[in-house]
C-alpha positions as CSV (number, residue, x, y, z in Angstrom):
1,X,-12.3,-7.1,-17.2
2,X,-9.7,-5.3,-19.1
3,X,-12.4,-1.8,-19.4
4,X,-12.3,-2.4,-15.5
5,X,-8.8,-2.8,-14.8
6,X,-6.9,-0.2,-16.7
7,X,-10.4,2.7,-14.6
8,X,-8.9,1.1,-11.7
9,X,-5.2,1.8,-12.4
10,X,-6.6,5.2,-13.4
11,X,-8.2,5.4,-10.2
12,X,-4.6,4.5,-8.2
13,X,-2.9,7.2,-9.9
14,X,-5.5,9.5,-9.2
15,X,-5.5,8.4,-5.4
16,X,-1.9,8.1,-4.9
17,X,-1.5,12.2,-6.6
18,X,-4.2,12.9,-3.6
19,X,-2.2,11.2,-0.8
20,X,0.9,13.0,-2.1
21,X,-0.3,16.3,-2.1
22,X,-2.4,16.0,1.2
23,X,0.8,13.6,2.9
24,X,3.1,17.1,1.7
25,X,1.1,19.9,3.0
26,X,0.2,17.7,6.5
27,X,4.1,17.4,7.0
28,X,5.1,20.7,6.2
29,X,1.9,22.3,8.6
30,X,3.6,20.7,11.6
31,X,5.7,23.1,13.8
32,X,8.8,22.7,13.3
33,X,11.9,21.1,10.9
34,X,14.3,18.8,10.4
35,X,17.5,20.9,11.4
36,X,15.9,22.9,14.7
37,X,18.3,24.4,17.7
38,X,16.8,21.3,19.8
39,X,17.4,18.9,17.0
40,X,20.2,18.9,15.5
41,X,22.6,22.1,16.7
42,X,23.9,23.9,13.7
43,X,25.0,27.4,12.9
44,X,22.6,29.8,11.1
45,X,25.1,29.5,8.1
46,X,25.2,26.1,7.9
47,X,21.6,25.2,8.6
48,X,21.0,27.7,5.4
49,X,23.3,25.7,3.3
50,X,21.3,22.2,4.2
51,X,18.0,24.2,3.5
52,X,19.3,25.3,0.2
53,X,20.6,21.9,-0.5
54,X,17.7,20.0,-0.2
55,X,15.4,22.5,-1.8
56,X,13.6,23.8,1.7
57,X,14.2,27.4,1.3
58,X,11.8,27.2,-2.0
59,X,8.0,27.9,-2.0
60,X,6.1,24.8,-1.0
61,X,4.3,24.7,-4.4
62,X,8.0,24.5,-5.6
63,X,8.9,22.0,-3.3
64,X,6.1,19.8,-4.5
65,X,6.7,20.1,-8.2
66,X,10.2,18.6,-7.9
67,X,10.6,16.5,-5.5
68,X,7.4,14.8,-7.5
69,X,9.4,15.1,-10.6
70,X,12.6,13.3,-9.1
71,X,9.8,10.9,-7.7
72,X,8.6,9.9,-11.4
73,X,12.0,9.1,-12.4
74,X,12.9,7.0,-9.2
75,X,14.3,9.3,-7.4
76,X,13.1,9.8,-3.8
77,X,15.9,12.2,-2.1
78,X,17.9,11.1,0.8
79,X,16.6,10.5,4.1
80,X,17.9,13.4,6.9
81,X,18.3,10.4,9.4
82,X,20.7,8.4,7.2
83,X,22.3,11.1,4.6
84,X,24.9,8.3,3.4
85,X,22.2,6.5,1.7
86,X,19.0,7.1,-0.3
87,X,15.1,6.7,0.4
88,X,15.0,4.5,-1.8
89,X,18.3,2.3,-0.7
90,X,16.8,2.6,2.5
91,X,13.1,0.9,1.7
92,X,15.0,-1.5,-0.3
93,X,17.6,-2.9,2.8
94,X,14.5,-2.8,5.2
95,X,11.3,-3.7,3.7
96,X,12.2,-7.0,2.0
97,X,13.1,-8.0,6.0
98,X,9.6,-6.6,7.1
99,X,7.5,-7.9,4.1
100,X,8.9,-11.2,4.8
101,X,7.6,-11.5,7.9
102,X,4.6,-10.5,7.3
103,X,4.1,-12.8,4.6
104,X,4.9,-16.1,7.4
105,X,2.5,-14.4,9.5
106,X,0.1,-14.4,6.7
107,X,0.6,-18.2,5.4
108,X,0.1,-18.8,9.2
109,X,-2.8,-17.2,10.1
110,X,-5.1,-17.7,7.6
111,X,-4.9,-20.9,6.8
112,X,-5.0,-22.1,10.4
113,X,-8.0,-19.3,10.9
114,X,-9.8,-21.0,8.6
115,X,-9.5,-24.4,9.9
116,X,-10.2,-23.5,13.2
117,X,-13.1,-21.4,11.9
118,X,-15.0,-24.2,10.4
119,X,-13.8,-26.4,12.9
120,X,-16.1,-24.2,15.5
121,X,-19.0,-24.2,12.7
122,X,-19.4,-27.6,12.3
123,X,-19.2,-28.3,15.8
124,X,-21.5,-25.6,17.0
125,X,-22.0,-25.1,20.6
126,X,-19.5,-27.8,21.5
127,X,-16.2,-27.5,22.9
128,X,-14.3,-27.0,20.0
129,X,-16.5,-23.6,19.1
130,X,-16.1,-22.6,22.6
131,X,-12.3,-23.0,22.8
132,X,-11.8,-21.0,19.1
133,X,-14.5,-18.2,20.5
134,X,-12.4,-17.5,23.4
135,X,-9.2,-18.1,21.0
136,X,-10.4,-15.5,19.3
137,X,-11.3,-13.8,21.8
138,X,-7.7,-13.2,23.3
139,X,-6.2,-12.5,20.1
140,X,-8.8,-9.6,19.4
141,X,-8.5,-8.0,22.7
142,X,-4.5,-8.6,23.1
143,X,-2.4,-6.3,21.6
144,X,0.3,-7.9,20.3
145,X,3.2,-6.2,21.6
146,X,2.1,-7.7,24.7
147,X,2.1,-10.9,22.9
148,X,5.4,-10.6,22.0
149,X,6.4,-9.7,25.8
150,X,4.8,-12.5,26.6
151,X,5.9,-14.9,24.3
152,X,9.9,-13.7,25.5
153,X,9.4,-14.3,29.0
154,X,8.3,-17.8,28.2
155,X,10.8,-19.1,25.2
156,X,13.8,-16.5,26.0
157,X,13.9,-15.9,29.8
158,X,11.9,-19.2,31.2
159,X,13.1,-21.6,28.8
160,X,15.3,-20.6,26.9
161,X,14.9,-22.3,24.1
162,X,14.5,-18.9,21.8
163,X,17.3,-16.1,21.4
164,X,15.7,-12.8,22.1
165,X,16.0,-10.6,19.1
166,X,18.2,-10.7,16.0
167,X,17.7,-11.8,12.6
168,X,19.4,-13.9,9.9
169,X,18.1,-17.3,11.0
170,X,15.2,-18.8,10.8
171,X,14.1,-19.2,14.6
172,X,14.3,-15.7,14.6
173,X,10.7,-15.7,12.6
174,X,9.4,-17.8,15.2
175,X,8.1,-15.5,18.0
176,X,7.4,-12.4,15.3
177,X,5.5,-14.6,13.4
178,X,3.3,-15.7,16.2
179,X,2.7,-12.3,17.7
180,X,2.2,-11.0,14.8
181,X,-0.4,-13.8,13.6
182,X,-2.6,-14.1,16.6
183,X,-5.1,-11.3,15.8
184,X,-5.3,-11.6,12.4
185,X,-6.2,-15.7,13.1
186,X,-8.8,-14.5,15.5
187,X,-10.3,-12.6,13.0
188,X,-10.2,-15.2,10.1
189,X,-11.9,-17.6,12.7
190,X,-14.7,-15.5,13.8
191,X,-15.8,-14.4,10.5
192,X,-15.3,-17.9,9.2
193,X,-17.2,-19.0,11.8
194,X,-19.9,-16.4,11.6
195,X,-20.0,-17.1,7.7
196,X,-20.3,-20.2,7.6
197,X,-23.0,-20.3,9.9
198,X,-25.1,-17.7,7.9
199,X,-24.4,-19.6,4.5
200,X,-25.8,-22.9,6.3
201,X,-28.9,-21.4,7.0
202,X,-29.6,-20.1,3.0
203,X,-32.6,-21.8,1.1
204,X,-29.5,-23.5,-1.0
205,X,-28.1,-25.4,1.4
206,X,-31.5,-26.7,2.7
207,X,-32.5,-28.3,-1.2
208,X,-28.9,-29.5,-1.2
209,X,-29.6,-31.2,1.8
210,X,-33.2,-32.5,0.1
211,X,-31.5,-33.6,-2.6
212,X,-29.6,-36.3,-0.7
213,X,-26.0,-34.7,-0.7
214,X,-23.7,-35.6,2.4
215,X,-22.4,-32.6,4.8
216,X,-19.0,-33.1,3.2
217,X,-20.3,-32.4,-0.4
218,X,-22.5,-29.6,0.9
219,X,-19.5,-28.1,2.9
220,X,-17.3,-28.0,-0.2
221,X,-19.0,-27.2,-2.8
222,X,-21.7,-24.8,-1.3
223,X,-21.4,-23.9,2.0
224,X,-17.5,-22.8,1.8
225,X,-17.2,-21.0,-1.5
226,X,-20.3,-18.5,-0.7
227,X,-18.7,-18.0,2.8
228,X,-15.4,-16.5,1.3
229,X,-17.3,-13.5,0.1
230,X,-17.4,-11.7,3.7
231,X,-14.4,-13.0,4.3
232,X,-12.2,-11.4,1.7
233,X,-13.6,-8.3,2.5
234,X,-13.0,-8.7,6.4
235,X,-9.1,-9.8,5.1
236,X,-7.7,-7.8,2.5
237,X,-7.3,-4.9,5.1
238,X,-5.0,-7.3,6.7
239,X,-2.3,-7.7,4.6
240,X,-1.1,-4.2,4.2
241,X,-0.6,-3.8,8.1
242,X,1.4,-6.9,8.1
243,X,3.8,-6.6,5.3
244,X,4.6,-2.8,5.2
245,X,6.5,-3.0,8.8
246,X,5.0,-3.4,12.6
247,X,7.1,-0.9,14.9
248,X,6.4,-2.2,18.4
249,X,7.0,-5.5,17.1
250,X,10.1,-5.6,15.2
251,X,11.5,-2.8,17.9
252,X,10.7,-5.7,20.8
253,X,12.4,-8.9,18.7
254,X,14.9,-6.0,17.1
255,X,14.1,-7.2,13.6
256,X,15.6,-4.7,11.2
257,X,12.5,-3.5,9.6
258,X,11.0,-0.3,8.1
259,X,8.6,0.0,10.8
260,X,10.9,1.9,12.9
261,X,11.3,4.6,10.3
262,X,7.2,5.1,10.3
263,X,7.6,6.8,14.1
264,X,11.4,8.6,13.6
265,X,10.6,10.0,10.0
266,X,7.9,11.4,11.8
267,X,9.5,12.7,14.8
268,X,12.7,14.1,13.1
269,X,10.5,15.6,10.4
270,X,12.2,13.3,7.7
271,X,10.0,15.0,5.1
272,X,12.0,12.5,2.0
273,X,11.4,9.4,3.9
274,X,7.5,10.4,5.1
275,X,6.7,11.1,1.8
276,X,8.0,7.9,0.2
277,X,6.7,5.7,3.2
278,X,3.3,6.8,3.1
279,X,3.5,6.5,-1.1
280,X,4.2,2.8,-0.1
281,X,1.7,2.4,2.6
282,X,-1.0,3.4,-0.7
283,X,0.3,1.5,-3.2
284,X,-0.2,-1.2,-1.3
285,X,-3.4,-0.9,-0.2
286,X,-4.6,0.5,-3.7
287,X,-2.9,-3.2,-5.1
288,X,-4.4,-5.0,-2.3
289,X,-8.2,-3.9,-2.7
290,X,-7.9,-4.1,-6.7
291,X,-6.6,-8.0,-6.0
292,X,-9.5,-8.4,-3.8
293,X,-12.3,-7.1,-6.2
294,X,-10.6,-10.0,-9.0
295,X,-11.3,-12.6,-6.5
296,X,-14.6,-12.0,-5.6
297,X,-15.1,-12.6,-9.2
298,X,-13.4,-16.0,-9.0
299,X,-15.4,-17.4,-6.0
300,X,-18.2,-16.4,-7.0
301,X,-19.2,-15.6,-11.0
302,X,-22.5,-13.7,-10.4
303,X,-20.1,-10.7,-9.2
304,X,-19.1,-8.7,-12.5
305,X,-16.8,-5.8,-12.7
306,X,-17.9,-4.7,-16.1
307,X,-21.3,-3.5,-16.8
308,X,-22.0,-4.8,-20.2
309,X,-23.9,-1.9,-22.5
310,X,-26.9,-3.0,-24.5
């Protein structure tokens, strides 16, 4: 385990040097900057002093080499869209608020995925698996800033039970959380469903069922465990696009997120704030997919991650 962990660290570093160089040269290709005539109107002299200020009058290769050397040490630059305050005080205001809700969405669609998952398993072809199929269903096909429109016609403008936006409280997680948590617990109940169902059918689960155990007993020590395999596979891509900011989401219930700054780093050519945001985006997928290899390990022992040499 230890052999495999510190080659997968390796690996991260290696990955994240690749998304940084690729990230720089893909930002830098796209016509035009951050202080343009139709952008931001400044004089010739003082558009030269911000390019000499923030090191954009320097050879790209040279552009690379520090601001990655400022990057090892912390430093990330200052954003162009908020100059009175770093990249990095800028990701830590913001993405605390975004991670958060992404994390309720998370404790609530999984586990209620899960249940409603083998709910529709053990009750094949009844009404319960039909009403989670088309559950599903809707939460696959919906987006979910529709959703979200949805959801503040009915508790904001119809009932108005549910302020519209804001944050600070904790209703305001209430309709985020639930757009936000529909698709991913559409997808946890499918593939629980569709796991479950292949597990039941396994030669195992037939000599359990010789051997005189009762469905419970068969459900919770064999049927479930070897049905979390597919599942953490189908998953761990969830989490990263929940907790690193949602722009059409926190934009609707004006939840003040870092997903905004995905789409205006972009469009103002933020080339500090890019850089850092998509460093981020691969950190936490990179941390993500290593946790997920370490628990397909625990739920089921015959996976190893070390090779053992004779």
């Amino acid at each position: 385990m230890g052999r495999y962990l510190v080659g997968r660290l390796f690996g991260i570093v290696i990955v994240l040097f690749i998304v940084s160089v690729v990230v720089f040269l893909m930002m830098h290709a796209i016509p035009g900057g951050p202080y343009e005539e139709d952008k931001v109107p400044l004089s010739a002299a003082a558009k030269a002093n911000y390019m000499a200020k923030y090191g954009l009058d320097k050879p790209l290769v040279q552009q690379y080499v520090m601001y990655m050397a400022n990057a090892l040490r912390g430093d990330f630059g200052v954003p162009f869209q908020s100059p009175t305050e770093t990249v990095t005080g800028l990701i830590a205001r913001t993405w605390p608020v975004s991670a958060s809700l992404g994390i309720v969405a998370l404790l609530v669609a999984f586990p209620l995925g899960f249940l409603l998952g083998v709910l529709a398993a053990m009750r094949q072809n009844t009404w319960v698996d039909y009403a989670t199929s088309t559950t599903a269903t809707m939460g696959l096909t919906v987006p979910n800033f529709v959703v979200a429109i949805w959801l503040l016609l009915l508790f904001a403008v119809q009932l108005r039970v549910l302020p519209t936006g804001g944050w600070g409280q904790w209703y305001h997680y209430i309709m985020p959380v639930i757009a936000l948590a529909l698709a991913p617990m559409a997808l946890t109940a499918r593939y629980t469903r569709i796991s479950i169902l292949e597990v039941s059918r396994s030669d195992f689960i037939r000599t359990a069922k010789a051997k005189g155990l009762s469905s419970r007993e068969i459900l919770m020590r064999h049927t479930l465990r070897n049905a979390m395999i597919p599942l953490l596979t189908v998953l761990g891509p969830q989490i990263p696009n929940l907790i690193t900011g949602t722009i059409f989401i926190e934009s609707i219930f004006r939840v003040p997120g870092l997903g905004k700054f995905f789409v205006s780093s972009i469009l103002g050519r933020d080339y500090p704030m890019i850089m850092a945001l998509l460093l981020l985006v691969a950190v936490v997928w990179s941390i993500v997919y290593l946790i997920t290899d370490i628990l397909y390990v625990i739920v089921d022992p015959r996976v190893r991650l070390d090779k053992k040499t004779s």
